[in-house]
C-alpha positions as CSV (number, residue, x, y, z in Angstrom):
1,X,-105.2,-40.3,31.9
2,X,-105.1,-43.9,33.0
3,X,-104.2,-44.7,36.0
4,X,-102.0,-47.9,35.9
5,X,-101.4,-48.4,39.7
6,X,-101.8,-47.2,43.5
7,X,-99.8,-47.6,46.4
8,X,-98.9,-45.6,49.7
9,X,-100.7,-43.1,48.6
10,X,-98.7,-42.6,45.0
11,X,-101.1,-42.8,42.0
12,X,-99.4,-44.3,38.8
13,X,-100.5,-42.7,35.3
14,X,-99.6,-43.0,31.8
15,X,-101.3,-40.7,29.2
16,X,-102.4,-41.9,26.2
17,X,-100.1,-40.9,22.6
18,X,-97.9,-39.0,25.3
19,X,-94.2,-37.1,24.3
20,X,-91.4,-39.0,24.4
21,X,-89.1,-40.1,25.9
22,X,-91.3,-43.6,27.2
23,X,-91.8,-42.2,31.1
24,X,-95.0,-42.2,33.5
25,X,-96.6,-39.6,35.8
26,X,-96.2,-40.0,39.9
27,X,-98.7,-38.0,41.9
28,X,-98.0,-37.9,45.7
29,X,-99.8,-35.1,48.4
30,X,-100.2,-32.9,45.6
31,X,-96.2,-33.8,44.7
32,X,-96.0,-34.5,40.6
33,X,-93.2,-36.0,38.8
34,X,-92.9,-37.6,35.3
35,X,-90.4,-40.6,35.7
36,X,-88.2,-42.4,32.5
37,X,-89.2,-45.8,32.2
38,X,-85.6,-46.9,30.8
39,X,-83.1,-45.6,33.6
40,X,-86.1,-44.5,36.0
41,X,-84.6,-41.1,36.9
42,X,-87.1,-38.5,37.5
43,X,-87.0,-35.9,34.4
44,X,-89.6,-33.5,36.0
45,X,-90.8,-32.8,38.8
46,X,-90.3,-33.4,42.5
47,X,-91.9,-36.2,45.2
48,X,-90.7,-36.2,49.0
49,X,-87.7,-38.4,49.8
50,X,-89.8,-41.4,51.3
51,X,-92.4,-41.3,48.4
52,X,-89.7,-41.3,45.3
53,X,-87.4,-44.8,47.0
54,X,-91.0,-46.1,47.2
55,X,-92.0,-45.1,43.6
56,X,-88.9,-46.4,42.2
57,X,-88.7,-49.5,43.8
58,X,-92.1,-50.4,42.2
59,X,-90.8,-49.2,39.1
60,X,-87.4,-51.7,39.3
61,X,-89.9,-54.7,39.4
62,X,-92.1,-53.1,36.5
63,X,-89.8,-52.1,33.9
64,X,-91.3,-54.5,31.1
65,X,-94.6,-53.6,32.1
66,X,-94.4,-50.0,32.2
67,X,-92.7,-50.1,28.2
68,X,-95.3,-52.6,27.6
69,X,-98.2,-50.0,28.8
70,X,-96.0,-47.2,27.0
71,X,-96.7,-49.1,23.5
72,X,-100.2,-49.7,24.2
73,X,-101.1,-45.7,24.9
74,X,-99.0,-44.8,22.0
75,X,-101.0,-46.9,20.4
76,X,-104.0,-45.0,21.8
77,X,-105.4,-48.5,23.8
78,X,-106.2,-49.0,27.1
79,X,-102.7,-49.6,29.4
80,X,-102.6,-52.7,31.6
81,X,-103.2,-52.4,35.6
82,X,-99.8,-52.9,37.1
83,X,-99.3,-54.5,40.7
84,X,-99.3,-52.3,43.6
85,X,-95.9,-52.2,45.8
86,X,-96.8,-54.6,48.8
């Protein structure tokens, strides 16, 4: 389970040759979610208030990327590091 990105104490993964839909795992304080890449609603899972408008502000500026590291674990290769939220 790669992890694609840190911030604030979230930790961004992406599992390689995962289900669909295209989506990526948030861990948070022992908080999970697993997070759509195309409308970025969370479809499992929960995070705390503060940590999810953090999480998907990242994700609004790293929609290509994310789909980009989505074809590249499907494909069972290595996903790209993906800036941290400054």
């Amino acid at each position: 389970m790669p992890t694609i990105s840190t911030f604030y104490g979230l930790v961004i993964l992406m599992f390689w040759d995962d289900h669909n839909p295209p989506h990526f795992h948030a861990r948070y304080a022992g908080d999970q979610a697993l997070v759509s890449i195309s409308d970025l609603q969370i479809i499992q899972g929960q995070l705390p208030r503060r940590a999810e408008r953090l999480l998907l502000e990242w994700a609004q500026g790293h929609q290509a990327e994310l789909m980009e590291n989505w074809e590249l674990c499907k494909n069972l290769k290595a996903p790209k590091a993906i800036a941290p939220l400054l």
